[in-house]
PDB file as gemmi writes it, atoms N, CA and C in Angstrom:
CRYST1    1.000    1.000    1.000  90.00  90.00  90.00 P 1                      
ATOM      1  N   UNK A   1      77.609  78.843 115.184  1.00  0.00           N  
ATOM      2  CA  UNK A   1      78.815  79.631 115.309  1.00  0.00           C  
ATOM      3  C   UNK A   1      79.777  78.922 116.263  1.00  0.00           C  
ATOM      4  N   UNK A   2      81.278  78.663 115.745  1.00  0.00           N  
ATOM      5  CA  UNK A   2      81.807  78.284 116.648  1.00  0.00           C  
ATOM      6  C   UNK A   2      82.520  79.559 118.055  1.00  0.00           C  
ATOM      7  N   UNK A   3      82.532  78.305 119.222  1.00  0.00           N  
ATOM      8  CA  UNK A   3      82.651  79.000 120.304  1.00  0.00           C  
ATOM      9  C   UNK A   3      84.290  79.812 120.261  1.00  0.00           C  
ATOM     10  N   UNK A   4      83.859  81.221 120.738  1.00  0.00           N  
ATOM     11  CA  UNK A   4      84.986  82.063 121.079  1.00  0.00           C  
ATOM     12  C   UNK A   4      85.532  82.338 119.545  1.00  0.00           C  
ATOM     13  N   UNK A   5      84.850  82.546 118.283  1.00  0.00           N  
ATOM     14  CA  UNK A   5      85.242  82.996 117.420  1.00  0.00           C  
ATOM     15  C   UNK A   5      84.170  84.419 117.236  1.00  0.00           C  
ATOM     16  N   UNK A   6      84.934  85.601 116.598  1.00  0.00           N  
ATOM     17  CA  UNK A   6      83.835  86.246 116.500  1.00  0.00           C  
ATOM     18  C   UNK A   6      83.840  86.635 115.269  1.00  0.00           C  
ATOM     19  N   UNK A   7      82.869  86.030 114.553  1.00  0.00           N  
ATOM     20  CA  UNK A   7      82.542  85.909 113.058  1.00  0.00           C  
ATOM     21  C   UNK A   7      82.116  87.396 112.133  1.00  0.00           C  
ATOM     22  N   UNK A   8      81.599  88.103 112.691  1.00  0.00           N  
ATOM     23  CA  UNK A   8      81.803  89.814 111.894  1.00  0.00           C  
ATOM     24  C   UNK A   8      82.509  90.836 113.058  1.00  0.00           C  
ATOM     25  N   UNK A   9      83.982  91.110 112.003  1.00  0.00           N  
ATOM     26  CA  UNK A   9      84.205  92.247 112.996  1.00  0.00           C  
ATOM     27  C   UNK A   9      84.244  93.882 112.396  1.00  0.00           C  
ATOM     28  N   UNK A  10      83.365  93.983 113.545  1.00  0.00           N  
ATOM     29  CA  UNK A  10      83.128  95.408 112.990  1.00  0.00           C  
ATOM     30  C   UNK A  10      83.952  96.356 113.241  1.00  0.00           C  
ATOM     31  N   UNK A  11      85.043  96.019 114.293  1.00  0.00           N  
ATOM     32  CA  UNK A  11      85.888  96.991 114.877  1.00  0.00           C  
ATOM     33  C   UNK A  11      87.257  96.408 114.594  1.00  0.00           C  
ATOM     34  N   UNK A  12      88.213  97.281 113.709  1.00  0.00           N  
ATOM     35  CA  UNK A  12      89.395  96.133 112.731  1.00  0.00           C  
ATOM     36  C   UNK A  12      90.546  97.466 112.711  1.00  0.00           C  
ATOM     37  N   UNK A  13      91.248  97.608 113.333  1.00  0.00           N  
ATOM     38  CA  UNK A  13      92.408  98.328 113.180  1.00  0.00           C  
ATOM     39  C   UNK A  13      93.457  97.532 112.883  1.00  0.00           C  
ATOM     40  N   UNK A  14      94.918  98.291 112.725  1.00  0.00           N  
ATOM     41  CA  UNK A  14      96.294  97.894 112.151  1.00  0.00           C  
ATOM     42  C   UNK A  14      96.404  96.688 113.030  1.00  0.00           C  
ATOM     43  N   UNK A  15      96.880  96.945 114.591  1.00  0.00           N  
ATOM     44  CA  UNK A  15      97.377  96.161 115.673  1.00  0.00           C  
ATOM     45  C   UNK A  15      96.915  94.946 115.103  1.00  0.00           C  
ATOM     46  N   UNK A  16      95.355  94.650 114.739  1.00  0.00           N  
ATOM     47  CA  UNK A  16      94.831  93.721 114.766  1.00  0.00           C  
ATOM     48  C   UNK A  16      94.687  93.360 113.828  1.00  0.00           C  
ATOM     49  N   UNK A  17      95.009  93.654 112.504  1.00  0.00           N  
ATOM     50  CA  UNK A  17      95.422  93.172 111.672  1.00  0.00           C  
ATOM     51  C   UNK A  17      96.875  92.689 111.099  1.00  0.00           C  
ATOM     52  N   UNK A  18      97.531  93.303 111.812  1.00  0.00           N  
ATOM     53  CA  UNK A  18      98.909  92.734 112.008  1.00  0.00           C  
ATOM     54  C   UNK A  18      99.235  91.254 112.756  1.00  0.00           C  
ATOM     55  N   UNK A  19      97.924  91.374 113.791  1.00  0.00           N  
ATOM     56  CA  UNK A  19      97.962  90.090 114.638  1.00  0.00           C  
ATOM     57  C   UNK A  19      97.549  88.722 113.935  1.00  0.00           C  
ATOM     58  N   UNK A  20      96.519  88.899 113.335  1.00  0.00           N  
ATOM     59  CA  UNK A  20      95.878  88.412 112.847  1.00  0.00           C  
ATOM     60  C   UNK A  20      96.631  87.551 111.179  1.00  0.00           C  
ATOM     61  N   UNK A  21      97.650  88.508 110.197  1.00  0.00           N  
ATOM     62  CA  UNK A  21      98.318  88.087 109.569  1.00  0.00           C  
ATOM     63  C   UNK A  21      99.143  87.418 110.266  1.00  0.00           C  
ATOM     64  N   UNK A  22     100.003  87.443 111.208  1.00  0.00           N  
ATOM     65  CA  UNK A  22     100.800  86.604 111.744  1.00  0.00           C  
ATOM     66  C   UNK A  22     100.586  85.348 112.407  1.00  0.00           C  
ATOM     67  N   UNK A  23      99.157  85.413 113.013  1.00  0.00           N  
ATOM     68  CA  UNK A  23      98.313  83.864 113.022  1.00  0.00           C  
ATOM     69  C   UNK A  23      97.968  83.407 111.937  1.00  0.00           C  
ATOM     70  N   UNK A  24      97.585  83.612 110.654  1.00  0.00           N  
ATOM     71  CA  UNK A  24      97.408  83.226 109.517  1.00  0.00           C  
ATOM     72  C   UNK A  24      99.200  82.005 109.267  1.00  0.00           C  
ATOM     73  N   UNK A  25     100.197  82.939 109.449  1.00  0.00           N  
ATOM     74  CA  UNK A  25     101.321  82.429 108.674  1.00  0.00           C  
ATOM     75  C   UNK A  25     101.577  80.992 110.205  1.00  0.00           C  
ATOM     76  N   UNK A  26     100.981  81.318 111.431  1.00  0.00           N  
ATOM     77  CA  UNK A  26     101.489  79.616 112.223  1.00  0.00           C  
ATOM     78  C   UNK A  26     100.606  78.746 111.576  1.00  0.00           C  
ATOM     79  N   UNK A  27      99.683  78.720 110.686  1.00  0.00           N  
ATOM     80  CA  UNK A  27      98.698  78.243 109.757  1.00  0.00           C  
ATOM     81  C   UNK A  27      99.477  77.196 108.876  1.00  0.00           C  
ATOM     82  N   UNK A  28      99.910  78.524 107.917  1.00  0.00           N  
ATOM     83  CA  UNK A  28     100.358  77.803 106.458  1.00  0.00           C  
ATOM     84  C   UNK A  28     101.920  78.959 106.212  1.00  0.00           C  
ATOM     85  N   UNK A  29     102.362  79.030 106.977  1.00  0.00           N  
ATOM     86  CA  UNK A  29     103.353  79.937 105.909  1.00  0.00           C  
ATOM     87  C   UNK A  29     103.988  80.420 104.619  1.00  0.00           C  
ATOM     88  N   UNK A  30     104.321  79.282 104.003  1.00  0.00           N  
ATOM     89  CA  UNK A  30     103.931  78.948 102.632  1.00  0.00           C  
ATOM     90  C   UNK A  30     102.956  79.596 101.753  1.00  0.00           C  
ATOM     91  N   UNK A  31     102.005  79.031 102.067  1.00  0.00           N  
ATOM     92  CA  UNK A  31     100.415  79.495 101.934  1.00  0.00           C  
ATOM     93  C   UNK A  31     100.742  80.703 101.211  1.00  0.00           C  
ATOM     94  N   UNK A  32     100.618  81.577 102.521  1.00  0.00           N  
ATOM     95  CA  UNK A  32     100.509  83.224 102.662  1.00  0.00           C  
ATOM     96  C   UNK A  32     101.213  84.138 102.059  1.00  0.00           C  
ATOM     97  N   UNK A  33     102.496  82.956 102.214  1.00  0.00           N  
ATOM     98  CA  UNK A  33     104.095  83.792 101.257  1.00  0.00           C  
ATOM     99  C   UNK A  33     103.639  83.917 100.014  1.00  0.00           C  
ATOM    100  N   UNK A  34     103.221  82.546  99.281  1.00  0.00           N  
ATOM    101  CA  UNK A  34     102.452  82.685  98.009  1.00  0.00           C  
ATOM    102  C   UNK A  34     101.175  83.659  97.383  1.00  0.00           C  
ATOM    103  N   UNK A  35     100.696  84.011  98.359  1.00  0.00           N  
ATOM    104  CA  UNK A  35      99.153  84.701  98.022  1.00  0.00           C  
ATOM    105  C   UNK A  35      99.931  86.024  98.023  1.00  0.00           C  
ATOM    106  N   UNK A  36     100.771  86.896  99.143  1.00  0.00           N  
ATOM    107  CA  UNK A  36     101.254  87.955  98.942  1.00  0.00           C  
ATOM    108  C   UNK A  36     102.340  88.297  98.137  1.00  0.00           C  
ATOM    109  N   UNK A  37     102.790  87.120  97.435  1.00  0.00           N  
ATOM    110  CA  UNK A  37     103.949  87.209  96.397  1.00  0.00           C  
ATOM    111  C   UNK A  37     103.315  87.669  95.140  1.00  0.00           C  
ATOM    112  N   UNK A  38     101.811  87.074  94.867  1.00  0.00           N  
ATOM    113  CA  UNK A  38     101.180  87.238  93.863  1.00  0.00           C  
ATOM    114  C   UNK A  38     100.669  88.603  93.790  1.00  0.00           C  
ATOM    115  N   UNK A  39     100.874  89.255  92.304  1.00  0.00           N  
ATOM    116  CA  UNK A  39     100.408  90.453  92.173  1.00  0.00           C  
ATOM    117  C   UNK A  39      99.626  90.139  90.865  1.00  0.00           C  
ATOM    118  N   UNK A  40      98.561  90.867  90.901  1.00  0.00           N  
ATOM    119  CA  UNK A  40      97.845  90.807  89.267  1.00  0.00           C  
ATOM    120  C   UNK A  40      97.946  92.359  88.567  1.00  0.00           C  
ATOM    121  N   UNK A  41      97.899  92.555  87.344  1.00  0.00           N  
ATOM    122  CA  UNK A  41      97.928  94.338  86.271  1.00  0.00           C  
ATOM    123  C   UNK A  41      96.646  94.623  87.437  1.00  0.00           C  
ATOM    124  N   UNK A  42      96.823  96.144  86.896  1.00  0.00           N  
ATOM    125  CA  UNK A  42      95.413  96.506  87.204  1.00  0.00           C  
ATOM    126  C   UNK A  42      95.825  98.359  86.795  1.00  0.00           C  
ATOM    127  N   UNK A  43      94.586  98.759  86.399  1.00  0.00           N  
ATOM    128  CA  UNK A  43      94.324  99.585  85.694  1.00  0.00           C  
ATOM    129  C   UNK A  43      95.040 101.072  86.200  1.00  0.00           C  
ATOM    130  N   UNK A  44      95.948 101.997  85.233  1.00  0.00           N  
ATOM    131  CA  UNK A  44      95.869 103.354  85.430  1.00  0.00           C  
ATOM    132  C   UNK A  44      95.381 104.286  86.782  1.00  0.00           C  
ATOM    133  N   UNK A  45      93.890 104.086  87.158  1.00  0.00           N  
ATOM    134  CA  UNK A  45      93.337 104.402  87.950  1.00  0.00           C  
ATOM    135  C   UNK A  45      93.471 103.928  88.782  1.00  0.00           C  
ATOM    136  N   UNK A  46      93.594 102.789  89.355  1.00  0.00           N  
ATOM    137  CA  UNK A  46      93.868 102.021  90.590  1.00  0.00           C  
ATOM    138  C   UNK A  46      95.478 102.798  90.789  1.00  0.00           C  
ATOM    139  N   UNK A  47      96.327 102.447  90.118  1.00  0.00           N  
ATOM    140  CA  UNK A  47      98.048 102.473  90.271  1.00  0.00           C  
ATOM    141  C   UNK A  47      97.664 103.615  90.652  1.00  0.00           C  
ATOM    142  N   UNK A  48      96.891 105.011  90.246  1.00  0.00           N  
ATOM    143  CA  UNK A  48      96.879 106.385  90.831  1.00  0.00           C  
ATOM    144  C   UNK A  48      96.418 106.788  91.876  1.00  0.00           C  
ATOM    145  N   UNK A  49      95.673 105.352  92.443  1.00  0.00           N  
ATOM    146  CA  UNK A  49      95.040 105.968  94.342  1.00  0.00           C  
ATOM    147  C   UNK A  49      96.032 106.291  95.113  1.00  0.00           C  
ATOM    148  N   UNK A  50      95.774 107.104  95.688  1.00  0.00           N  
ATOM    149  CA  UNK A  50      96.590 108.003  96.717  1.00  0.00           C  
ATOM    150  C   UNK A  50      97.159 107.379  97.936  1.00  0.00           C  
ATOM    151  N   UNK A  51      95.999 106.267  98.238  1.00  0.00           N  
ATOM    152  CA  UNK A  51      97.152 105.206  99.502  1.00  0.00           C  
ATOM    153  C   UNK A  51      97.508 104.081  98.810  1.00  0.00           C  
ATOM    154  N   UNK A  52      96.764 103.255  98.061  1.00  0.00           N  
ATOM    155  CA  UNK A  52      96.540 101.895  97.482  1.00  0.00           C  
ATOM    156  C   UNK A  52      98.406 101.966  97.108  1.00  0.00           C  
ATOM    157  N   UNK A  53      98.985 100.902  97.515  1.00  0.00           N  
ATOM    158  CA  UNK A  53     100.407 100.657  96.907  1.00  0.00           C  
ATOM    159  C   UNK A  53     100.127  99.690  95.468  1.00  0.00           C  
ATOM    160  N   UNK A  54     100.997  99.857  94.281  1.00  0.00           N  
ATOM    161  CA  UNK A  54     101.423  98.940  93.876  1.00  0.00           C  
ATOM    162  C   UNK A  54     102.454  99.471  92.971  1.00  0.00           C  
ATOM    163  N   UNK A  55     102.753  98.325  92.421  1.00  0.00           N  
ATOM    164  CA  UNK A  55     103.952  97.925  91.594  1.00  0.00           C  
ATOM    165  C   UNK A  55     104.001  98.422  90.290  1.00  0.00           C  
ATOM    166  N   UNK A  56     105.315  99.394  89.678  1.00  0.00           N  
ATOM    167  CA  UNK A  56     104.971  99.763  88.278  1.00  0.00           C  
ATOM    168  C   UNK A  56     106.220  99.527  87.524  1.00  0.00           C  
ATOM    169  N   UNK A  57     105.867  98.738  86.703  1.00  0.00           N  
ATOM    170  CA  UNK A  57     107.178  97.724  85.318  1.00  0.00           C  
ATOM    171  C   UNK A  57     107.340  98.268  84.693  1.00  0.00           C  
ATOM    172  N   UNK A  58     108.306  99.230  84.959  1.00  0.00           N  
ATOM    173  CA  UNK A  58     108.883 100.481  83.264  1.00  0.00           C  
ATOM    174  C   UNK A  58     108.796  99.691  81.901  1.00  0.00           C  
ATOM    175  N   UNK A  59     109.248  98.376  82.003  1.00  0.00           N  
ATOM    176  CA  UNK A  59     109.741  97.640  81.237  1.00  0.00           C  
ATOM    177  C   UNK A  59     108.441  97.416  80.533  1.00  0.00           C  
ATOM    178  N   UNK A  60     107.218  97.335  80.935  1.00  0.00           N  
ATOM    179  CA  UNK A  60     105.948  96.823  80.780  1.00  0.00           C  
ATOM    180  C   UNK A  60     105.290  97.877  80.681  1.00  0.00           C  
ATOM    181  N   UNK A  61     105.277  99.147  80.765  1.00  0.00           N  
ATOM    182  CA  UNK A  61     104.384 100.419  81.685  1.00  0.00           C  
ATOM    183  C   UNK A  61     102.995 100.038  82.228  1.00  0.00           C  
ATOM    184  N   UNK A  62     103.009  99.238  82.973  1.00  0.00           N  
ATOM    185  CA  UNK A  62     101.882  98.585  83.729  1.00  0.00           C  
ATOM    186  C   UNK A  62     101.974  98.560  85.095  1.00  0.00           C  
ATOM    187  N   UNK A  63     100.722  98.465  85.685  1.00  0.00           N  
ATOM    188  CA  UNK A  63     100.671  98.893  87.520  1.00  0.00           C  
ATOM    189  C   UNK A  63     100.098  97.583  87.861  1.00  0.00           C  
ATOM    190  N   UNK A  64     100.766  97.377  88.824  1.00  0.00           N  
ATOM    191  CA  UNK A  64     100.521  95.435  89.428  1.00  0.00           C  
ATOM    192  C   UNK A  64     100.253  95.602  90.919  1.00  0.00           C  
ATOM    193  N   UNK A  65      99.303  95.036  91.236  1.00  0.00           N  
ATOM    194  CA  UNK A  65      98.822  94.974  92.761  1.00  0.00           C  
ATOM    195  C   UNK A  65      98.447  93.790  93.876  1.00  0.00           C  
ATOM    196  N   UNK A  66      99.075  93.995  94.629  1.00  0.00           N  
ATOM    197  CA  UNK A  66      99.205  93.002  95.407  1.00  0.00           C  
ATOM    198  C   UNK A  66      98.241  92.839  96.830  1.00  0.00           C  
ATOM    199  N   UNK A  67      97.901  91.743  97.755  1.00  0.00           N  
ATOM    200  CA  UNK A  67      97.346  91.910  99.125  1.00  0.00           C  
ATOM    201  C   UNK A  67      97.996  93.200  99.463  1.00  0.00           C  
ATOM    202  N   UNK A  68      99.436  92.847 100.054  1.00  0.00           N  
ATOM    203  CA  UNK A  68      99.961  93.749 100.928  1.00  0.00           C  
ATOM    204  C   UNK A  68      99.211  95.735 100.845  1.00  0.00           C  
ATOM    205  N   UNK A  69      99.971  95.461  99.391  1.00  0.00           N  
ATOM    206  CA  UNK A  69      99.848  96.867  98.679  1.00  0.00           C  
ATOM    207  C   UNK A  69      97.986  97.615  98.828  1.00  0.00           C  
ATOM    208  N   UNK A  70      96.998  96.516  99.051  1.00  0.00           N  
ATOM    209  CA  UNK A  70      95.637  97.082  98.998  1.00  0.00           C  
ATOM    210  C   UNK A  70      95.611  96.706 100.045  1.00  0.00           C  
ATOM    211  N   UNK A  71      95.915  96.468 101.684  1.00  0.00           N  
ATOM    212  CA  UNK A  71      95.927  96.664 102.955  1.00  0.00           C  
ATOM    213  C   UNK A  71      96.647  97.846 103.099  1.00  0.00           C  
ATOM    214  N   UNK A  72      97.951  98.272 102.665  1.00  0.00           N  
ATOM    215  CA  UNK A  72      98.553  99.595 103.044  1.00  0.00           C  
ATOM    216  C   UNK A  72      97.707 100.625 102.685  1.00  0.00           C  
ATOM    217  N   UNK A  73      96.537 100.242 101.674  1.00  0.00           N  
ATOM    218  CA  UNK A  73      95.868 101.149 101.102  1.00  0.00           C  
ATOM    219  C   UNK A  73      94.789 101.884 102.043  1.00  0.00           C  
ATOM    220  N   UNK A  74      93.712 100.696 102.914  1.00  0.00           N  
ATOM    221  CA  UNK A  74      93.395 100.734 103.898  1.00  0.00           C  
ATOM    222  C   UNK A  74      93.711 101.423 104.849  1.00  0.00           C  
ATOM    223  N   UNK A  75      95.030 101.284 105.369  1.00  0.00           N  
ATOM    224  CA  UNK A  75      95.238 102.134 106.678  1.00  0.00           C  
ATOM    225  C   UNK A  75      95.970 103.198 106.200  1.00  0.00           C  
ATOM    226  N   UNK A  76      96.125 103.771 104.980  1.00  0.00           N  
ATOM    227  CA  UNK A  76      96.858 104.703 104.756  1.00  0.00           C  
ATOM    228  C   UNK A  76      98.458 104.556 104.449  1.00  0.00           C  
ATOM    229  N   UNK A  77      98.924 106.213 104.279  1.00  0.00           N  
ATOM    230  CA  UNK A  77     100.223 105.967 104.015  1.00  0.00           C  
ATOM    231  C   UNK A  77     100.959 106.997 104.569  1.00  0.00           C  
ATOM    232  N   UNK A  78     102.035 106.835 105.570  1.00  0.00           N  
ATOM    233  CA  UNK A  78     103.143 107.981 106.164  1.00  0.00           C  
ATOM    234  C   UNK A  78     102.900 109.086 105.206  1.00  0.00           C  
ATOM    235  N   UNK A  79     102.752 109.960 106.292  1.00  0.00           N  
ATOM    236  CA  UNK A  79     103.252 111.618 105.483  1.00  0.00           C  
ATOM    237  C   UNK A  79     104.729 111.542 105.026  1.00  0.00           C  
ATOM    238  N   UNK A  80     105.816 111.234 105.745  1.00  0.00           N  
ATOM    239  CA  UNK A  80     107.177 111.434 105.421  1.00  0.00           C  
ATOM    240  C   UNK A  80     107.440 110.791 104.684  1.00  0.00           C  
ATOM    241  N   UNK A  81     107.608 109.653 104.241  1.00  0.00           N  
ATOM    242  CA  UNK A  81     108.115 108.389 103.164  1.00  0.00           C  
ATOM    243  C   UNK A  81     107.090 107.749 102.236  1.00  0.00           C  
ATOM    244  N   UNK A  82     105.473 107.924 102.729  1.00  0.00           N  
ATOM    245  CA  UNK A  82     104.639 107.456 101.202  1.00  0.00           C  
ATOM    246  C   UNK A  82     104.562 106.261 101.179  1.00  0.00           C  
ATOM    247  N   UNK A  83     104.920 105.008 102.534  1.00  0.00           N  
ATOM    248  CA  UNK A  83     105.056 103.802 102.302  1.00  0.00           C  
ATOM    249  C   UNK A  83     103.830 103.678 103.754  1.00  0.00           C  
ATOM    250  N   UNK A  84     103.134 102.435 102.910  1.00  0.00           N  
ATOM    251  CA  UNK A  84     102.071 101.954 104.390  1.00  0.00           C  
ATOM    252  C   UNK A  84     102.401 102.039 105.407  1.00  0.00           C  
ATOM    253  N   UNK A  85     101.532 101.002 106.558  1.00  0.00           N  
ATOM    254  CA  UNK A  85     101.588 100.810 107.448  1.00  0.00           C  
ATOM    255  C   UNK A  85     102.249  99.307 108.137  1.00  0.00           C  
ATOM    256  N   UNK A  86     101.835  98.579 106.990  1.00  0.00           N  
ATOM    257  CA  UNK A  86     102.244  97.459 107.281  1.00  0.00           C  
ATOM    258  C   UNK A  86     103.285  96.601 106.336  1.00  0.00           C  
ATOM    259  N   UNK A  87     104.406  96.094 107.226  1.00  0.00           N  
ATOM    260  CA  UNK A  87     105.754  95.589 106.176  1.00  0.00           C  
ATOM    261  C   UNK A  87     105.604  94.103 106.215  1.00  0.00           C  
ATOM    262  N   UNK A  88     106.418  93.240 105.136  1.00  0.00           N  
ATOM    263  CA  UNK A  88     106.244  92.042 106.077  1.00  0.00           C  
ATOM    264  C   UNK A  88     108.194  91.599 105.869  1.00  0.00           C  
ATOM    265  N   UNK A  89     108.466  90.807 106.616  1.00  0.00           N  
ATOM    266  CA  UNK A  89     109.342  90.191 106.959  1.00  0.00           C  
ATOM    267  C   UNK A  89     109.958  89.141 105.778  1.00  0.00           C  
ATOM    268  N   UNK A  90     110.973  88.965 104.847  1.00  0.00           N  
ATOM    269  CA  UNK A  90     111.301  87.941 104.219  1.00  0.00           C  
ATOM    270  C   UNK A  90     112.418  86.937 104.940  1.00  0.00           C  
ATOM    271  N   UNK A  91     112.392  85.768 104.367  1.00  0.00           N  
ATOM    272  CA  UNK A  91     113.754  84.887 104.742  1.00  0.00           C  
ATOM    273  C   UNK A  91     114.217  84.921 103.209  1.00  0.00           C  
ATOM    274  N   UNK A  92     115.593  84.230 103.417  1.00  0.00           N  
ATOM    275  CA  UNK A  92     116.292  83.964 101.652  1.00  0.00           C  
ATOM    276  C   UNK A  92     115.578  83.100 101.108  1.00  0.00           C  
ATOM    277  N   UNK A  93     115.145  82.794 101.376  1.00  0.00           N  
ATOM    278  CA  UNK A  93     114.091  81.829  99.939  1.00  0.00           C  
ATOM    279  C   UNK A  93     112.592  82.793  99.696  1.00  0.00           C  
ATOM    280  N   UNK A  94     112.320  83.819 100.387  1.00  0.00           N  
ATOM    281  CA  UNK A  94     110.951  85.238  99.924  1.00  0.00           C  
ATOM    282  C   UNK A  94     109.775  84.430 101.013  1.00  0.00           C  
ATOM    283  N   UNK A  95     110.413  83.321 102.277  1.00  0.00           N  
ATOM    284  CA  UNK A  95     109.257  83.050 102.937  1.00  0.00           C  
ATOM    285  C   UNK A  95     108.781  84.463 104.082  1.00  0.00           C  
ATOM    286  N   UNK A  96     107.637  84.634 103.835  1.00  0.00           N  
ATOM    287  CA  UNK A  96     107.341  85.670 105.440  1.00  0.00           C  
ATOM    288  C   UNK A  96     107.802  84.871 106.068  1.00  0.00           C  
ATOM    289  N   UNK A  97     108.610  85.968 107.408  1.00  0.00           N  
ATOM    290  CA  UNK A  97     108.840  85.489 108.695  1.00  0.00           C  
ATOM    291  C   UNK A  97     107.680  85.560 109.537  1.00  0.00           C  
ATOM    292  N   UNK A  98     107.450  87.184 109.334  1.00  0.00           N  
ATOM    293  CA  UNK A  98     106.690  87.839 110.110  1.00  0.00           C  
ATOM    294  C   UNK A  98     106.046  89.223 109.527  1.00  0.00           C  
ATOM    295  N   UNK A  99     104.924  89.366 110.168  1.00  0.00           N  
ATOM    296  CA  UNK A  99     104.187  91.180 109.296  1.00  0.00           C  
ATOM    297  C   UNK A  99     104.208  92.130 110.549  1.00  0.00           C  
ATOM    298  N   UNK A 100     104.773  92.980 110.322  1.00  0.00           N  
ATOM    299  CA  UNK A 100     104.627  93.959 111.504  1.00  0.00           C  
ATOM    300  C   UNK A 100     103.942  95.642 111.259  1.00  0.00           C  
ATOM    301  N   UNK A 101     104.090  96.408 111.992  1.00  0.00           N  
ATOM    302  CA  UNK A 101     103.266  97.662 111.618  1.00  0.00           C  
ATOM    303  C   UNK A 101     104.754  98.615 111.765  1.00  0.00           C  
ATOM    304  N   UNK A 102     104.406  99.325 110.908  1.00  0.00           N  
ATOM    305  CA  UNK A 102     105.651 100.239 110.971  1.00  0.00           C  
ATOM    306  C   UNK A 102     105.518 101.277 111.277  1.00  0.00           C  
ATOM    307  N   UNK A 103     104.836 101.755 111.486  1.00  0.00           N  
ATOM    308  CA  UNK A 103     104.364 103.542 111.933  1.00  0.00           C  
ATOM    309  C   UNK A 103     103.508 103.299 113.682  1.00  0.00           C  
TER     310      UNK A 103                                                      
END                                                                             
């Protein structure tokens, strides 16, 4: 095991997952922009979970899901507005800046 990493965490809230995406992006920014840009279909039942976010294409009538959208799912979703916990930041070209917690 390397030193000062701690390899299972059992104790994982927002803060620290917010932290943690944002060390990811001094990584690769790029990277990350790409993986959370990507959404794949996914079934009726999924698009109908009660926190899980995703994406629905009138045009298509299909439900598309993304990282972001199955982390907001995780920590839930505002009583008032129905939107996660966690946003992320774009520049004009769709790079993350930054992921922050919104609630």
């Amino acid at each position: 095991m390397k030193e000062g990493i701690e390899m299972i965490k059992e104790n994982i809230n927002l803060d620290k997952t917010v932290k943690f995406l944002n060390l990811l992006l001094t990584y690769d920014r790029e990277g990350i922009s790409k993986l959370f840009e990507t959404r794949i279909e996914c079934n009726k039942k999924l698009g109908d979970h009660p926190t899980v976010q995703v994406y629905f294409n009138k045009k298509q009538n299909k439900d598309y899901i993304g990282i972001l959208g199955l982390l907001n799912g995780l920590f839930g979703i505002s009583d008032n507005d129905g939107f996660g916990a966690i946003a992320m930041d774009l520049d004009d070209n769709g790079i993350i800046t930054k992921f922050e917690r919104i609630r």
